[in-house]
TITOR-425903 format. One line per field, with one value per residue: residue number from 0; residue in three letters; x, y, z of N, C-alpha, C, O in turn. Coordinates in steps of 0.05 Angstrom, whole numbers. Example, Ala and Ser with C-alpha at 12.3 -4.5 7.8 and 13.67 -1.06 7.14 Angstrom:
2
num: c(0 | 1)
residuo: c(ala | ser)
n_px: c(264 | 257)
n_py: c(-114 | -45)
n_pz: c(156 | 142)
ca_px: c(246 | 273)
ca_py: c(-90 | -21)
ca_pz: c(156 | 143)
c_px: c(264 | 258)
c_py: c(-66 | 1)
c_pz: c(156 | 157)
o_px: c(285 | 268)
o_py: c(-66 | 23)
o_pz: c(169 | 161)
//
This chain:
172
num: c(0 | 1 | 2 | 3 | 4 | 5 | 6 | 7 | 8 | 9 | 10 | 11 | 12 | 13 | 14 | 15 | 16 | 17 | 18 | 19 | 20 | 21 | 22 | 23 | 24 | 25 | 26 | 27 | 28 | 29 | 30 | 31 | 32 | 33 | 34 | 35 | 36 | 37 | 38 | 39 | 40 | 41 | 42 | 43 | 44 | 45 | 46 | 47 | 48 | 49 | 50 | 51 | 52 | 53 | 54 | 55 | 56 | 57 | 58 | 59 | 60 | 61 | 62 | 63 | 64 | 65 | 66 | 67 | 68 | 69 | 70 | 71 | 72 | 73 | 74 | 75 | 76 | 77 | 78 | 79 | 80 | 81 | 82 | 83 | 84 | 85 | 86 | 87 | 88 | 89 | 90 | 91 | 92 | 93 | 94 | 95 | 96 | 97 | 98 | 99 | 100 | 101 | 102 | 103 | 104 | 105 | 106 | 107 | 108 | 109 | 110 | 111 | 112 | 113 | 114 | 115 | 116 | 117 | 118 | 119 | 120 | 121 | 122 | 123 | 124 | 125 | 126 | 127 | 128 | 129 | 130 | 131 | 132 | 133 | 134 | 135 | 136 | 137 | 138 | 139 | 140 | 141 | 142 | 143 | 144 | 145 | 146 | 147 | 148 | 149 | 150 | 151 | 152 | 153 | 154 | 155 | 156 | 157 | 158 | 159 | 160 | 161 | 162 | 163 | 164 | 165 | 166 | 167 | 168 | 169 | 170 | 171)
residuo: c(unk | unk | unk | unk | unk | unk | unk | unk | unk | unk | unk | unk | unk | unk | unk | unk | unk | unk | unk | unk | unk | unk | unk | unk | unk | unk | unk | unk | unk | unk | unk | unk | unk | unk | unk | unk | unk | unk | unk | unk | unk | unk | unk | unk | unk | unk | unk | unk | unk | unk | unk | unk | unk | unk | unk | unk | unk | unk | unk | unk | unk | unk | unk | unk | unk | unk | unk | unk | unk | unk | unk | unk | unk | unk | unk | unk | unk | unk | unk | unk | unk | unk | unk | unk | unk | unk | unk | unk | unk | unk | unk | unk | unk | unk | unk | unk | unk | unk | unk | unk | unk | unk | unk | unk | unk | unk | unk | unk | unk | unk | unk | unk | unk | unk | unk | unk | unk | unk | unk | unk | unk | unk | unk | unk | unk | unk | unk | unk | unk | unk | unk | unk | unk | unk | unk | unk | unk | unk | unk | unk | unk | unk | unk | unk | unk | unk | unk | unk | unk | unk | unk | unk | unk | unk | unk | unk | unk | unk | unk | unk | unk | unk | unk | unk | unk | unk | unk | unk | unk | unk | unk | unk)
n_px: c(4678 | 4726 | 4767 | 4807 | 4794 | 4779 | 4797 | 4770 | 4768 | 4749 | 4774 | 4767 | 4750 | 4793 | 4823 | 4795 | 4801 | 4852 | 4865 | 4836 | 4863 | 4916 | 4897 | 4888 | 4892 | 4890 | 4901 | 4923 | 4880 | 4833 | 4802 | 4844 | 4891 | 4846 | 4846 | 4895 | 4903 | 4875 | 4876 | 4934 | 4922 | 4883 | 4861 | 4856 | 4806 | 4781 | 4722 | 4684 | 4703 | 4703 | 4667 | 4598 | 4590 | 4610 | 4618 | 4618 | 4626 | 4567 | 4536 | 4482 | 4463 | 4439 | 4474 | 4501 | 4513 | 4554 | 4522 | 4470 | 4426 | 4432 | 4397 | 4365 | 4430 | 4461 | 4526 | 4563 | 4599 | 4591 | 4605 | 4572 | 4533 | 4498 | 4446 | 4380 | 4387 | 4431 | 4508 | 4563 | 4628 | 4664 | 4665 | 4685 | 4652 | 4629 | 4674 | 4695 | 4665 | 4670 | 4691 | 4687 | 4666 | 4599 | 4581 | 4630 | 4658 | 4684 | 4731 | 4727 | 4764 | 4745 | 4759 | 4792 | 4793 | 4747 | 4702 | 4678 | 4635 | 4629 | 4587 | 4577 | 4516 | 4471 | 4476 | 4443 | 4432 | 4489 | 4530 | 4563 | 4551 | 4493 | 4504 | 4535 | 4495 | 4449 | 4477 | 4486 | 4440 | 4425 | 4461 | 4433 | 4407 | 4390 | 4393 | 4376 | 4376 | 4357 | 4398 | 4396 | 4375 | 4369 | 4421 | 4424 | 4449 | 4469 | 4517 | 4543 | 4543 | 4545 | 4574 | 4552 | 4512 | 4529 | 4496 | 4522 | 4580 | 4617 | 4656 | 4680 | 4705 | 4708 | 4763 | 4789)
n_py: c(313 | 316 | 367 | 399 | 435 | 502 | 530 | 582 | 625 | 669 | 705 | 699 | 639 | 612 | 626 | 595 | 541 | 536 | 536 | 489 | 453 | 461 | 444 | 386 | 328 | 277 | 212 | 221 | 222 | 218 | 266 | 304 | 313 | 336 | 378 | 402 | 416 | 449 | 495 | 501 | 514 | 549 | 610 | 670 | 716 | 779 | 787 | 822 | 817 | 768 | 731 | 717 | 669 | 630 | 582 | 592 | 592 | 580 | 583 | 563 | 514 | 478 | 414 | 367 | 292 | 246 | 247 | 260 | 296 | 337 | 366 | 422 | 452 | 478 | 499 | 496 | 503 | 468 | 426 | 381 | 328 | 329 | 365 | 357 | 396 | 422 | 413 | 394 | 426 | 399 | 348 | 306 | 319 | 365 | 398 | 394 | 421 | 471 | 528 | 517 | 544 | 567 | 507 | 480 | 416 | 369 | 311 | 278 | 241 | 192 | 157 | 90 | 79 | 86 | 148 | 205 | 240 | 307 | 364 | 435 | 448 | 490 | 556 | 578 | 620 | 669 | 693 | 731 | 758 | 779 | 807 | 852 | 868 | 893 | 932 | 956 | 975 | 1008 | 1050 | 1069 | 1106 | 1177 | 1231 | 1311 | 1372 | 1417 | 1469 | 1546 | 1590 | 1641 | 1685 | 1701 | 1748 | 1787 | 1778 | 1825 | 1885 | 1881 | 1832 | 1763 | 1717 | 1653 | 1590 | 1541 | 1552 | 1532 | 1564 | 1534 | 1527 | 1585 | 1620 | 1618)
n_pz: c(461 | 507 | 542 | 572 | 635 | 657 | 711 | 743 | 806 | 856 | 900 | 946 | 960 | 947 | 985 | 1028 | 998 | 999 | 1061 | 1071 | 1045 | 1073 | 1132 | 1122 | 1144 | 1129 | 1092 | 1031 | 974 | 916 | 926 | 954 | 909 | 873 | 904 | 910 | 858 | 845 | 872 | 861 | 799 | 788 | 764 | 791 | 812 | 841 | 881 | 853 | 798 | 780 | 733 | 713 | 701 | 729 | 773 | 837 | 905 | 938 | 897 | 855 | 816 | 759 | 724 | 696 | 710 | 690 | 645 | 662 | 683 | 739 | 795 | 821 | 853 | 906 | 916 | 972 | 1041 | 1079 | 1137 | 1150 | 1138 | 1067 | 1053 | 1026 | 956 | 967 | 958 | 977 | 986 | 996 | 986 | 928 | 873 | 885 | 896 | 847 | 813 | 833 | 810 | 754 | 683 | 660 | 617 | 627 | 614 | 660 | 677 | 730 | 780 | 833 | 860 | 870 | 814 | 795 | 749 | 745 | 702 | 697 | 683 | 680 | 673 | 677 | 709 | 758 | 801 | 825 | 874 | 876 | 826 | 839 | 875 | 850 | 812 | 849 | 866 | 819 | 815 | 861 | 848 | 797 | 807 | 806 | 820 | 817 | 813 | 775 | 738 | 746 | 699 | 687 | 728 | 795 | 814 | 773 | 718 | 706 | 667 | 595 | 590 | 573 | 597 | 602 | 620 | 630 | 626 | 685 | 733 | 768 | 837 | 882 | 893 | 964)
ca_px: c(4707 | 4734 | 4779 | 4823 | 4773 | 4795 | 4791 | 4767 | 4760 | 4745 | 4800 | 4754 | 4744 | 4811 | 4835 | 4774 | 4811 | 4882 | 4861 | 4832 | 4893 | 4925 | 4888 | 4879 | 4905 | 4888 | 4906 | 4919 | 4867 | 4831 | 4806 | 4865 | 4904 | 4843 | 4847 | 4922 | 4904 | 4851 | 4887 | 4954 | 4926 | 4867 | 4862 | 4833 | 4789 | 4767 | 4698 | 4669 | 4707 | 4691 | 4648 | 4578 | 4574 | 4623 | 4614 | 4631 | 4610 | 4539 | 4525 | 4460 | 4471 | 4443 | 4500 | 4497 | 4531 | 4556 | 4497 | 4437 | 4414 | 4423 | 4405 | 4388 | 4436 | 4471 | 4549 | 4557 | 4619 | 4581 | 4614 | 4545 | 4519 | 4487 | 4422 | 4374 | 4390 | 4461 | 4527 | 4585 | 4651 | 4675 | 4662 | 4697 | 4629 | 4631 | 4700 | 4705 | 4646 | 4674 | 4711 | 4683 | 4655 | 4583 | 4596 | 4651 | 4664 | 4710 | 4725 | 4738 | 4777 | 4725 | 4774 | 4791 | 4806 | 4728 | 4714 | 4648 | 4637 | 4612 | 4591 | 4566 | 4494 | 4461 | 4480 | 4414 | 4442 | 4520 | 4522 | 4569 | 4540 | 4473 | 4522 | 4544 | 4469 | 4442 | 4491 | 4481 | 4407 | 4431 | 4478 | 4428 | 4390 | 4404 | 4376 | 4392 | 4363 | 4364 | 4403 | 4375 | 4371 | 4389 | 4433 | 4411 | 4459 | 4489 | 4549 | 4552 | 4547 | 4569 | 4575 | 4539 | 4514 | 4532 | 4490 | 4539 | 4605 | 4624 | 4681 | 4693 | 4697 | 4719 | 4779 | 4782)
ca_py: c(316 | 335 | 381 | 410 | 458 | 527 | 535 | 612 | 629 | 684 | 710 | 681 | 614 | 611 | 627 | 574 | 523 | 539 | 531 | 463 | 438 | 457 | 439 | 363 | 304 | 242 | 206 | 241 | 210 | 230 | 300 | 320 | 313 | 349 | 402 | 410 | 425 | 466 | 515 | 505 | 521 | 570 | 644 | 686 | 743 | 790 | 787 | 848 | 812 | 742 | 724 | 713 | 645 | 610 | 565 | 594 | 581 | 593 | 589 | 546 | 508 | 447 | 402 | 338 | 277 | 227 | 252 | 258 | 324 | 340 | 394 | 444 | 447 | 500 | 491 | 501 | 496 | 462 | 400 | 368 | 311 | 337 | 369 | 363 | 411 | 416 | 401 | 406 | 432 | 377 | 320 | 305 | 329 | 394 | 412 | 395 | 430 | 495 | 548 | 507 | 562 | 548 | 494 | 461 | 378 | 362 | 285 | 280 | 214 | 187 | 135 | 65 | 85 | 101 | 168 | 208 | 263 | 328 | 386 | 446 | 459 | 525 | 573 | 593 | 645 | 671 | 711 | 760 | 772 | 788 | 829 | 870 | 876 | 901 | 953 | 970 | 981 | 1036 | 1074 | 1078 | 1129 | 1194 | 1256 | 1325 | 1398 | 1436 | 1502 | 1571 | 1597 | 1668 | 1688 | 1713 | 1770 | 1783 | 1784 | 1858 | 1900 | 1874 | 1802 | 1746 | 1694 | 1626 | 1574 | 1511 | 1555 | 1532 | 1574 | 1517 | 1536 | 1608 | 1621 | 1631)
ca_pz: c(467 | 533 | 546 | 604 | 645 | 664 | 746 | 762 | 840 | 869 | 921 | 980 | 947 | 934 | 1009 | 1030 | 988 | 1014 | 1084 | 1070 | 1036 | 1106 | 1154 | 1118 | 1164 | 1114 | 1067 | 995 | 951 | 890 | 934 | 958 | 888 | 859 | 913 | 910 | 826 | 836 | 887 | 850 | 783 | 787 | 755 | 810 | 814 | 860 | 881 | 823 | 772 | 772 | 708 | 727 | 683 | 734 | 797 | 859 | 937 | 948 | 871 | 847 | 786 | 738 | 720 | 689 | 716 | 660 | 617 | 673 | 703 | 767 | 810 | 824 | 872 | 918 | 924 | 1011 | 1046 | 1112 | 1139 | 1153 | 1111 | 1046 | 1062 | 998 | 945 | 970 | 952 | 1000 | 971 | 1022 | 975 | 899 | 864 | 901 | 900 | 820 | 803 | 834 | 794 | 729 | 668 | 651 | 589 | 622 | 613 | 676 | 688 | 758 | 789 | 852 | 883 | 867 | 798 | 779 | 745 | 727 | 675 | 708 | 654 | 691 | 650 | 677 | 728 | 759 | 811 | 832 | 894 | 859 | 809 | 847 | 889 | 833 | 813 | 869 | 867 | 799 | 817 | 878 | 826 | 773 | 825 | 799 | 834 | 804 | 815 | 752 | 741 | 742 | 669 | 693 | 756 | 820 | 815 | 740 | 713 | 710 | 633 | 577 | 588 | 570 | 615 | 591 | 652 | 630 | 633 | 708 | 736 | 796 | 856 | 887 | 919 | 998)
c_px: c(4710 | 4761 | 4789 | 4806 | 4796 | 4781 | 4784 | 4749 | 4753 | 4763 | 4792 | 4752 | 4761 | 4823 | 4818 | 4795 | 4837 | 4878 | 4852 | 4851 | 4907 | 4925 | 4875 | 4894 | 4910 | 4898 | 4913 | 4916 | 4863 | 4819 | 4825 | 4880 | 4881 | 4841 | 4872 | 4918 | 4889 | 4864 | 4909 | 4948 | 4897 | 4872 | 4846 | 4827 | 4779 | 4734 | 4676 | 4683 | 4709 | 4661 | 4623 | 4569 | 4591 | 4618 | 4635 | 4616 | 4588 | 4526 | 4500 | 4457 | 4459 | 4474 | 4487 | 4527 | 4528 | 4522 | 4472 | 4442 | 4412 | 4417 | 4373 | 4398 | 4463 | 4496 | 4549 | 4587 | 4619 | 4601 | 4589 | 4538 | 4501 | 4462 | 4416 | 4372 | 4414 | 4479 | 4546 | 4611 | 4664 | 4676 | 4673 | 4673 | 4634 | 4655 | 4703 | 4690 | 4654 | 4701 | 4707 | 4667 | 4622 | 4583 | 4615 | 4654 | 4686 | 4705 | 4752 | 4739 | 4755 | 4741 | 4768 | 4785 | 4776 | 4727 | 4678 | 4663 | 4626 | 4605 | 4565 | 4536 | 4483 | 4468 | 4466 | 4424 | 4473 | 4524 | 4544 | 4563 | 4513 | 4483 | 4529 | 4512 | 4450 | 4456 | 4494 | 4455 | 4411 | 4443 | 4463 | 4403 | 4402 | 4381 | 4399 | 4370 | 4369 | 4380 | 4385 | 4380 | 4389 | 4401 | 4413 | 4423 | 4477 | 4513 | 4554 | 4546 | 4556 | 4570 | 4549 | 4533 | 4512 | 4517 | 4517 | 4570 | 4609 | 4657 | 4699 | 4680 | 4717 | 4749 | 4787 | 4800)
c_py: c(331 | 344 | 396 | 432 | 482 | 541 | 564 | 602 | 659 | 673 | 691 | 651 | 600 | 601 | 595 | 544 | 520 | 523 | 495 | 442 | 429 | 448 | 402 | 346 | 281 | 239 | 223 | 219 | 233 | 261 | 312 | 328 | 336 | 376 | 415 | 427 | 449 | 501 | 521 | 522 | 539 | 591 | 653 | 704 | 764 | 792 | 797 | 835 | 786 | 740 | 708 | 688 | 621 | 601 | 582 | 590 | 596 | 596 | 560 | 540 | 479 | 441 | 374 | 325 | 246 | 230 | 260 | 281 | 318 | 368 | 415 | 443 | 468 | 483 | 508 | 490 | 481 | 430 | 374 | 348 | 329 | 332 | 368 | 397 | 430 | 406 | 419 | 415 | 400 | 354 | 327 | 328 | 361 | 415 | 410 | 412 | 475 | 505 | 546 | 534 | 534 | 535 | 477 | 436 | 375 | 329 | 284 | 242 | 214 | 165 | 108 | 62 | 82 | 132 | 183 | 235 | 287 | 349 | 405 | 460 | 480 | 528 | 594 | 623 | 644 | 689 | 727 | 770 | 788 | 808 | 856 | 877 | 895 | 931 | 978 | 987 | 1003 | 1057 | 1080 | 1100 | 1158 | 1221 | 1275 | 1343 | 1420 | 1472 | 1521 | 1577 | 1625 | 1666 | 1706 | 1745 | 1770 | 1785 | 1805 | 1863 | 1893 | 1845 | 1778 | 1726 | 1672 | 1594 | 1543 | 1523 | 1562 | 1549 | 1555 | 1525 | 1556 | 1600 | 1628 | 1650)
c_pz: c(493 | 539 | 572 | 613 | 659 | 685 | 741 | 787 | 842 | 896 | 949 | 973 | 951 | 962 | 1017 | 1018 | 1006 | 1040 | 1092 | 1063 | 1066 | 1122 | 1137 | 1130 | 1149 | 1103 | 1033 | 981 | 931 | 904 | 937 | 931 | 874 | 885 | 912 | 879 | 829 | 858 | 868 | 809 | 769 | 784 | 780 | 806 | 837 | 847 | 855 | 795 | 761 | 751 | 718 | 712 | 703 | 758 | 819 | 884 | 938 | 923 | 867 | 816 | 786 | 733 | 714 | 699 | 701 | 643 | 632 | 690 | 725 | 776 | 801 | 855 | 879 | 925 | 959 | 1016 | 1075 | 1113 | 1141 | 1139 | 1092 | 1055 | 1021 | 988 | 950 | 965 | 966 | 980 | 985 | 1011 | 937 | 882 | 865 | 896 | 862 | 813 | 809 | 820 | 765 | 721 | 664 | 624 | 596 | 632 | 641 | 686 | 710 | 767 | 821 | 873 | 865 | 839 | 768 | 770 | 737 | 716 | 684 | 682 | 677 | 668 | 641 | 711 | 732 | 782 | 821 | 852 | 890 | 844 | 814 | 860 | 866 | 817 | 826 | 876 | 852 | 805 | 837 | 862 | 817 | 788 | 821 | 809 | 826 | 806 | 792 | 757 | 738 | 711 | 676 | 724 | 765 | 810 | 787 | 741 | 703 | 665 | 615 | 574 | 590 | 586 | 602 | 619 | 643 | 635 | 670 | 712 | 748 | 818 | 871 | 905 | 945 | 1005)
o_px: c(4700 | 4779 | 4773 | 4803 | 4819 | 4761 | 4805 | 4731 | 4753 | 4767 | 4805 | 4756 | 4757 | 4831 | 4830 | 4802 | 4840 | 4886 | 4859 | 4854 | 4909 | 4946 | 4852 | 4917 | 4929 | 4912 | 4898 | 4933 | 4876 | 4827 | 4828 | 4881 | 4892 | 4830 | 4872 | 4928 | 4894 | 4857 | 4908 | 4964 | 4892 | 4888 | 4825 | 4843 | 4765 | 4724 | 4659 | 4675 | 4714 | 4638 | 4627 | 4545 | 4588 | 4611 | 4659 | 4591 | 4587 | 4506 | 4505 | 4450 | 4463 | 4493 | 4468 | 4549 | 4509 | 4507 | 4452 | 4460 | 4398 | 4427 | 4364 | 4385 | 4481 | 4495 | 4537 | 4598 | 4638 | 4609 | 4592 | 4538 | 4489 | 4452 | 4430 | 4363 | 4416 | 4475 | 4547 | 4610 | 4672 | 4688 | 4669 | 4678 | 4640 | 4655 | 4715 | 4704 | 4647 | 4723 | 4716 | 4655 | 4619 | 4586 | 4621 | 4653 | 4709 | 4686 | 4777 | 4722 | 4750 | 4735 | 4749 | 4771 | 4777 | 4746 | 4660 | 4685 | 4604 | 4620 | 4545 | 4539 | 4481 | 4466 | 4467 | 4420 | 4483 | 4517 | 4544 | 4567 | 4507 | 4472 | 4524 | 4513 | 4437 | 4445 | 4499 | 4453 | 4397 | 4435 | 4463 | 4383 | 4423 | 4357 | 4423 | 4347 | 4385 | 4375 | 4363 | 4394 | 4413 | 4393 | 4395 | 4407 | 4495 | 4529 | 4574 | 4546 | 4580 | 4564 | 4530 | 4553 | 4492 | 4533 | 4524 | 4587 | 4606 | 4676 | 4724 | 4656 | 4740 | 4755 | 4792 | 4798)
o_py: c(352 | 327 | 403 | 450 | 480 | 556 | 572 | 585 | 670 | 651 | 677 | 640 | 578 | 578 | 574 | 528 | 504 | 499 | 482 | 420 | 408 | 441 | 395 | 350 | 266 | 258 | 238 | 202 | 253 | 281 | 332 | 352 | 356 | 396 | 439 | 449 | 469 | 524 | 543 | 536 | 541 | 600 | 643 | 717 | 751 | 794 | 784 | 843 | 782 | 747 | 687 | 683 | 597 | 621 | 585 | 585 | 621 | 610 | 538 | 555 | 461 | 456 | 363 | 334 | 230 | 214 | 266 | 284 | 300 | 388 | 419 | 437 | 473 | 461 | 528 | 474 | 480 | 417 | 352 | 357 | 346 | 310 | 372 | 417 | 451 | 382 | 444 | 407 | 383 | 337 | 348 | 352 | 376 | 439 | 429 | 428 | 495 | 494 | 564 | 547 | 509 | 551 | 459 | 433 | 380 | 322 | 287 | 225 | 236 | 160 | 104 | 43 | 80 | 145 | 171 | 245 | 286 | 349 | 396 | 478 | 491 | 512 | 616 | 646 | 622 | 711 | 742 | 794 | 806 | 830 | 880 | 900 | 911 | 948 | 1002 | 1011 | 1023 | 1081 | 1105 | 1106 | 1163 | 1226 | 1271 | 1334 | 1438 | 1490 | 1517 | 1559 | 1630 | 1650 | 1719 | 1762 | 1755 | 1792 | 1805 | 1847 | 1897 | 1836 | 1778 | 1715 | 1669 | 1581 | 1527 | 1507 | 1584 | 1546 | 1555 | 1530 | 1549 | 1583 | 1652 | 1661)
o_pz: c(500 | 540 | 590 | 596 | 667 | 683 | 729 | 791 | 820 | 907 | 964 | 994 | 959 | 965 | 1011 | 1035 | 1024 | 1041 | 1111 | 1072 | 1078 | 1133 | 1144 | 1123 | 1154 | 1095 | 1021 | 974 | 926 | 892 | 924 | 929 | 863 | 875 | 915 | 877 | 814 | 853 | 856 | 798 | 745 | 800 | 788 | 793 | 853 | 825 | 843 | 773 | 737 | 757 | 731 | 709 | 697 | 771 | 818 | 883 | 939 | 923 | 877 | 798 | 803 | 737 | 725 | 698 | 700 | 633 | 618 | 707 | 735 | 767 | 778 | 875 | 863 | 935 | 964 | 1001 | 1090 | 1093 | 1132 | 1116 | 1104 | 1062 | 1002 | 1000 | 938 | 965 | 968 | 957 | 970 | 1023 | 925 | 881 | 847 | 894 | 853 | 800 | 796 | 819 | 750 | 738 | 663 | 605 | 580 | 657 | 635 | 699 | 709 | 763 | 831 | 896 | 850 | 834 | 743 | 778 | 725 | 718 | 675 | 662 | 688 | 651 | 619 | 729 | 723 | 773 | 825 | 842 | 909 | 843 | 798 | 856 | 872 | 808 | 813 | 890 | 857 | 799 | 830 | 863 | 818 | 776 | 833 | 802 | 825 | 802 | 795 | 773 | 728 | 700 | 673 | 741 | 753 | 802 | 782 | 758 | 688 | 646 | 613 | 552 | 606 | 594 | 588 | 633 | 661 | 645 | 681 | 696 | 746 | 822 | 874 | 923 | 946 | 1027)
//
C-alpha cells in the first residue's frame, strides 16, 4: 500500500529548493510540479533537529526503484551529468528521494504520463547527523580537578566545614 510521503528538509535544503523553483526558465513538467510540492508542502528543521533516518543533500542511501535496489548512492546538488554513485537533486529521482523518512513508498510522475515507485531502503550516512555526532564526541570530554577535603585557611572556631556547601562567588 502506498501512501502520501511526509517531505522533512532541513532549513538549507529547503532554501536550495526555493531558489531552484526561481531561478527555473522551462517548461513546468513532472519536476517542476514535484518541486513546487515539495517546497510548498515540507515540515522543516533546522540543521540539529532533522531526524537522522531522513534524506537530505549529501546523504548516502539504498533505495529501491519499482522493487530493485539501487545504490548506494549520494544525493549532490552538482549540475554535471551523474557521476557513478551519484544522484543529482537536478533530476525527478533525486529531487523525490529528498526529504523522504527511511521506509517511505513515494510514486513519482517521470513525464509522458510514466511513473516509478521509489521506497527509500537504508540510510547509510546523513551529514547532520554525523555533525551532531561529532559534536557529541567533543562534549562528552570532561576534565575536572577535584576539591580540597579541608581548606587552606579555616572557617574559624566553631564551624564545620562542609567541601560541597559553595557560597558562589565573593562580593567586590
Amino acid at each position: 500500500m502506498v501512501t502520501e510521503p511526509h517531505f522533512q528538509l532541513t532549513t538549507r535544503d529547503h532554501a536550495i529548493l526555493q531558489a531552484m523553483l526561481e531561478r527555473h526558465g522551462g517548461p513546468h513538467d513532472a519536476f517542476v510540479s514535484l518541486l513546487e510540492r515539495k517546497v510548498r508542502e515540507s515540515t522543516l528543521y533546522f540543521r540539529d533537529d532533522i531526524p537522522p533516518n531522513v534524506v537530505t543533500l549529501n546523504t548516502r542511501l539504498v533505495y529501491l526503484l519499482d522493487r530493485t535496489q539501487c545504490g548506494p548512492q549520494m544525493i549532490v546538488q552538482e549540475l554535471a551529468a551523474e557521476k557513478p554513485g551519484m544522484l543529482s537533486l537536478r533530476t525527478v529521482r533525486g529531487l523525490a528521494l529528498l526529504g523522504l523518512a527511511e521506509g517511505a513508498v513515494f510514486r513519482v510522475e517521470t513525464g509522458e504520463g510514466s511513473a516509478e515507485l521509489l521506497q527509500v531502503h537504508e540510510i547509510l550516512s546523513q551529514p547532520e547527523a554525523q555533525a551532531r555526532a561529532a559534536a557529541r564526541r567533543e562534549h562528552n570530554v570532561v576534565s575536572f580537578r577535584p576539591r580540597r577535603a579541608t581548606p587552606v585557611a579555616g572557617p574559624g572556631p566553631g564551624v564545620d566545614f562542609d567541601p560541597d556547601d559553595d557560597p558562589g562567588p565573593s562580593a567586590a
